[in-house]
Structures are given as structure tokens and as C-alpha cells.
N, C-alpha and C positions, 0 to 999 in steps of 0.2 A: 600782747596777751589777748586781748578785746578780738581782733583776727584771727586767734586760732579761735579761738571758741566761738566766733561766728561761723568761720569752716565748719568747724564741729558741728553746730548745731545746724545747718543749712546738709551736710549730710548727713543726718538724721534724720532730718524733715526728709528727703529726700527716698532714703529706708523707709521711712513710718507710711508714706504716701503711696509706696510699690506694694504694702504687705495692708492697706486698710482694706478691709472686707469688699465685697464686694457691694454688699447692701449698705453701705456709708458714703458709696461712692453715688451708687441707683438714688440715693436720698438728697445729694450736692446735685441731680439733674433732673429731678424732680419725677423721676421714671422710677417704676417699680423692677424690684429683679427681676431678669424673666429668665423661664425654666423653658427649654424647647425640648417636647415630649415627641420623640420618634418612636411611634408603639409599630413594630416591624410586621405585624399580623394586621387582624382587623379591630376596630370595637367593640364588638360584641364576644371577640374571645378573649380581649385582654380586659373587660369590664371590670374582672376583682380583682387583676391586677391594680388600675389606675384607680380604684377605687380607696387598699390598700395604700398605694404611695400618698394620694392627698391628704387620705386621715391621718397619715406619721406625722408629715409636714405639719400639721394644721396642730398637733400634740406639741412641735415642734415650736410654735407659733409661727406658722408661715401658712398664714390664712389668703385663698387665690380670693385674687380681684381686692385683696385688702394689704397685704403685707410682702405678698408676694405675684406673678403673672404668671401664666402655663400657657405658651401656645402649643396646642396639638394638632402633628399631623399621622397620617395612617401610610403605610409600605406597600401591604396587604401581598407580602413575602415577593416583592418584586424589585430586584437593584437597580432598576434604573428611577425607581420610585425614592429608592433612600437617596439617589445621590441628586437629585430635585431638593428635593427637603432639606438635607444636607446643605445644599448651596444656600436656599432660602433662608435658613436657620445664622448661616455665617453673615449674608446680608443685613440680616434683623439683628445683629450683635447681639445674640441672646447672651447670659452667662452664664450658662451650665446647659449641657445637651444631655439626653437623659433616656437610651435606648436598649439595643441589646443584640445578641448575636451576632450575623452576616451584615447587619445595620450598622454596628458597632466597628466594623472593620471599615466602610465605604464612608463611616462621617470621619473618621479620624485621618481618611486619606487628604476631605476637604479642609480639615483646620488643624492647626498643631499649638493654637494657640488658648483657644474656646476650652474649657473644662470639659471634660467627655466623661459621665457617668455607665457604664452598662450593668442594668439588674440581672440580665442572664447571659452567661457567656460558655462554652462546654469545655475549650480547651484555649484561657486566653493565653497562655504562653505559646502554643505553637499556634496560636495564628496572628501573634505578631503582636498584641493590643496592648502588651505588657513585657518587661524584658526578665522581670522577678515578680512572686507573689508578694516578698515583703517588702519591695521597693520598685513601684512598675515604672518610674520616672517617665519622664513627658508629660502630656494632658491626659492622660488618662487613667482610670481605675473603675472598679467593680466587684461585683462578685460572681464566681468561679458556680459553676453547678457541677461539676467534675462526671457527667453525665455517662462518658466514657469509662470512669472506675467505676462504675456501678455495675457495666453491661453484666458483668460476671453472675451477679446477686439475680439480677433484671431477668437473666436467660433459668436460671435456676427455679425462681418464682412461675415464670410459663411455664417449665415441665412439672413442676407441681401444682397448677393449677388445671393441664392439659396430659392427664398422666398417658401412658406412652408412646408422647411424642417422638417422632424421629426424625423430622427436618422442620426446615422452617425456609423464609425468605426476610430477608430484609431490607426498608428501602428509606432510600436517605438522598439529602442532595448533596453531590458531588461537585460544586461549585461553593461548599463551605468547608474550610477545613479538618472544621468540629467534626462536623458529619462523617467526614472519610477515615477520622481516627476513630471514631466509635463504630463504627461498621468492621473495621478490621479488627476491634476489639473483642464484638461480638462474635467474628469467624472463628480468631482461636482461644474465645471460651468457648461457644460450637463444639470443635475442636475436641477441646478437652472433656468435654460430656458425649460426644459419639454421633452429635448432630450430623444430618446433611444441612448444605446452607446454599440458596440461590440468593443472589445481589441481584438489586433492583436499582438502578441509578437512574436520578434525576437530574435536572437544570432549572426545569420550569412547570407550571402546571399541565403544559400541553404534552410532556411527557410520562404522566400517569397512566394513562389508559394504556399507551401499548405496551408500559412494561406491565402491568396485571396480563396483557393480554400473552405475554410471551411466557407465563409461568408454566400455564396448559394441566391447569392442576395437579402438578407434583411437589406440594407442599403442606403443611397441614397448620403452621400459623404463622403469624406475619409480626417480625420487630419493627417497628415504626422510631427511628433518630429523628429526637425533635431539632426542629430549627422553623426559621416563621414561613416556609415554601408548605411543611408539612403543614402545620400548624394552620394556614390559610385554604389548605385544602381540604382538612381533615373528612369534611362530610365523603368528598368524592372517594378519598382514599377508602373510609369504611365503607360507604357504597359496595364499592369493589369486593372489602375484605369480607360484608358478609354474605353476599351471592356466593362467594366463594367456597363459605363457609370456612374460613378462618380465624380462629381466635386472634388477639392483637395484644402485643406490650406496647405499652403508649409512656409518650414521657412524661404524664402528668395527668395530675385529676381531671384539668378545662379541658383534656384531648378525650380520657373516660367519660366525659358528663354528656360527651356529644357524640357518643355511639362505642366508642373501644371498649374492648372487655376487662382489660386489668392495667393500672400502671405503677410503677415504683422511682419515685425521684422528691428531688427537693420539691418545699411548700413555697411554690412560687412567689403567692400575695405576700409570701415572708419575705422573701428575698425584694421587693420591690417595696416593701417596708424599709429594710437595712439600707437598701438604694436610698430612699428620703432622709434617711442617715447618713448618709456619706453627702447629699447634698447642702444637707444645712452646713455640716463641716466646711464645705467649699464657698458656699455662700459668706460665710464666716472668716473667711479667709485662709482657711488650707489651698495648703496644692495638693492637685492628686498625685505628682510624682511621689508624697510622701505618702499616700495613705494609702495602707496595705493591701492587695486584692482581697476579697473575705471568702471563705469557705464557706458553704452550707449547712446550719447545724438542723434541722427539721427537716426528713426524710418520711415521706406517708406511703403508703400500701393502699390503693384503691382499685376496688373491684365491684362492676355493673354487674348485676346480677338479671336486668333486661336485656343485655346482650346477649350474658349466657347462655338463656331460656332459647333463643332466638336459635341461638347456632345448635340447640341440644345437649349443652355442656351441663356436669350439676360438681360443682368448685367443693373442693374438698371441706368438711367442717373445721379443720383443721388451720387453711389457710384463711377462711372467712372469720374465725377467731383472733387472728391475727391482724386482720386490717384496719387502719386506721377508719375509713369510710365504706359502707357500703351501699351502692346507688339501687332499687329497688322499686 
């Protein structure tokens, strides 16, 4: 009897040792947990992003350099930069990786074992990150910015911000899969509103200029698919858009704040909040196979009214009523 209940409890101990937190185990080697923070853009444009994640954390009680470790490194929208990092981060046995988008595809190629968090992703089912939203099994999980169902809404808001528009261009990297669904999402909502539509495809930053340069001004405003190639580029890209004289759908306020005329999508710092919520879970001892991807419930409407001015435009009252921010 004494034998079986040693088995017993010897597989138990066994159990209980596979599922203790991660932070019980950081506390038996005298190391703090550490967070490795792969911000796929630069610093300076994900500043409230990473700003927002440390204050959850810190709500959370995962105070850095006290309860908990962040090493950060920067992409600055370049893959050969995430999959450095990426490797670095597996050497360093961080426990919990904590990125997003086209970043989020190239670390998860490096580990399958390492926790993979991503705060923004636009299509993680087709591009692999996840095999269900309610059950993404593997190392990984996130939240979903479904950036692609939106184009519909996105496309809608520039003709009523740009009244009678009749083409547009749009330019996105085509080395991310997000990207190439939301472009073709944008065509045939296009499409179904009467647009004309020229594609702009990129790889790299060294491919913006000649495609502005091949438009030849037969356009009148420009959708911009966020992902961190855009995102790290943003000045050059608006450069471009406003010589042009183009108005811009942007995917977000940080891409508005830095020259775009209007954008409509999820509140980023939110989502990189709910990310420091899905990490303390993991810290905690979840697995992310179990934790559901998250949708985005806070969607804002932001409109530069300094662009506007710039390009000529005067934004209907109507929609300026309606927006959540207006930059000024």
C-alpha cells in the first residue's frame, strides 16, 4: 500500500513541477522572469505602446527590475533583424516573448517551446500563428486586430472624408501575409463602391520610392496596410503622400500623429494592455495553447486636421463629430 501511494504521490510531484508557474520556478534560481520585448518598429513609434504594457504589468504586480525583467530589443520592420533577436532571445531563455505581426511569425519559427505572446497581429489564422481563435494550441497566442474586416468601414470613411473620390492606391508589404489579405480586401470593397484601385507593393524600405514614383499621379488618395515595414517608414511614405497631394487611411492614431490624415482601427496601447494580460496569465502558469486569441473591442476614428489644411481638404462636420480624436 505504502508503494502505491509513493508512485502516487512521486507522480504528482511530478505534475505539480511541469505546471508551477513560471515565476516559482525564476524564484528556485534566484533570476527574475524575464519578458523579451521584440517591438517590430522603432521606439519612438511604439513609445505608448510599451508604455501601456509596463503600467498593466506593474497593476498586475509585475514591477521591472523588481518582480519582474524586460529585455528590449528593436526590428525597426526588418526580418532579418527579428530573426537576430529572435535567436538572442532563445539563447537568453527568456520566458515569455512579447511582439507582433511579421515578428511574430519569424520568432515562432525560432522556438516552439518559449511562450510567444503577440499584441498585434491582422490575420493570425492565415498566417499560420494560430490554428483556432479559441484554441490556438502550441506556444502561442494573441490578440487579433482583424484589420482586414474593417477595410470595408476604413474605405467608406475616406470617401466621406475626401467627397468625390474615385480612385485610390494602396500600398502594403507583400512579404506579410496580413498585408496581401487586407489589400485584396480593400480591392473588392473598392469594388463594390465604384473605386478605381492601383497596388503598390513592397518588401523593403528601398522599395517605396519607385513605387510612389510609378503612380504618375493618377490617384487621389492613398490606403496605407499597417504592418512594422509601414509603420517604420511612415515619415518617408507621407513625404511621398503629401507632395502628392494625397489624402491617407492609416492604420492607426501613432501612424495620424506623424503626418496621415485620417485613420480607423483598434486602440493599440489597449491591445498591448490586454497583451500584459495574457502575460501575467503565462507567467502564472497558463499555456498559451489554452488561452483564446482576443479580439479587439476599442475601435477610434482619428482625424489630423494639420494634414488636412496642408493638402486643401475641409473634413466634413459631420465626420469630425464623430471622431474619437482630433489632432489640430
Amino acid at each position: 500500500m505504502f508503494g502505491v501511494r509513493r508512485r502516487e504521490f512521486i507522480t504528482l510531484l511530478g505534475g505539480a513541477a511541469a505546471a508551477w508557474p513560471l515565476v516559482a520556478r525564476a524564484q528556485q534560481t534566484g533570476r527574475l522572469p524575464t519578458i523579451g520585448f521584440l517591438g517590430a518598429a522603432t521606439p519612438t513609434y511604439q513609445s505608448t505602446m510599451v508604455a501601456a504594457f509596463v503600467q498593466r504589468l506593474r497593476d498586475l504586480g509585475w514591477v521591472e527590475g523588481r518582480t519582474v525583467a524586460i529585455e528590449y530589443r528593436w526590428g525597426e520592420g526588418r526580418n532579418e533583424r527579428f530573426a537576430e533577436i529572435a535567436a538572442e532571445f532563445v539563447r537568453l531563455k527568456v520566458d515569455v516573448i512579447v511582439t507582433s505581426g511579421v515578428a511574430a511569425l519569424v520568432v515562432k519559427q525560432a522556438t516552439s517551446v518559449i511562450p510567444i505572446v503577440f499584441a498585434v497581429a491582422a490575420d493570425p489564422l492565415g498566417a499560420g500563428l494560430a490554428a483556432s481563435l479559441a484554441q490556438p494550441g502550441g506556444n502561442v497566442t494573441g490578440l487579433s486586430t482583424q484589420l482586414a474586416d474593417a477595410a470595408g468601414k476604413k474605405l467608406e470613411l475616406l470617401r466621406e472624408a475626401v467627397p468625390g473620390l474615385r480612385s485610390l492606391a494602396i500600398i502594403g508589404n507583400v512579404g506579410y501575409p496580413a498585408s496581401v489579405l487586407e489589400m485584396s480586401e480593400v480591392q473588392a470593397a473598392a469594388r463594390t463602391l465604384g473605386l478605381k484601385v492601383a497596388t503598390l507593393e513592397i518588401r523593403r524600405a528601398e522599395d517605396i520610392a519607385p513605387a510612389f514614383e510609378a503612380l504618375k499621379d493618377h490617384v487621389e488618395a492613398l490606403y496605407i496596410c499597417g504592418d512594422s515595414l509601414t509603420a517604420t517608414n511612415r515619415s518617408r511614405i507621407y513625404t511621398f503622400a503629401l507632395s502628392a497631394r494625397l489624402p491617407t487611411m492609416s492604420p492607426n492614431r501613432e501612424q495620424v500623429e506623424h503626418g496621415g490624415f485620417i485613420s480607423y482601427g483598434p486602440n493599440w496601447p489597449d491591445l498591448y494592455r490586454r497583451a500584459a494580460e495574457i502575460v501575467d496569465k503565462i507567467l502564472r502558469g497558463a499555456k498559451p495553447a489554452e488561452l483564446p486569441v482576443e479580439q479587439p473591442t476599442k475601435f477610434d476614428l482619428v482625424v489630423n486636421l494639420i494634414t488636412a489644411r496642408a493638402l486643401g481638404l475641409t473634413v466634413p462636420p459631420t465626420l469630425l463629430a464623430r471622431a474619437d480624436e482630433v489632432i489640430e
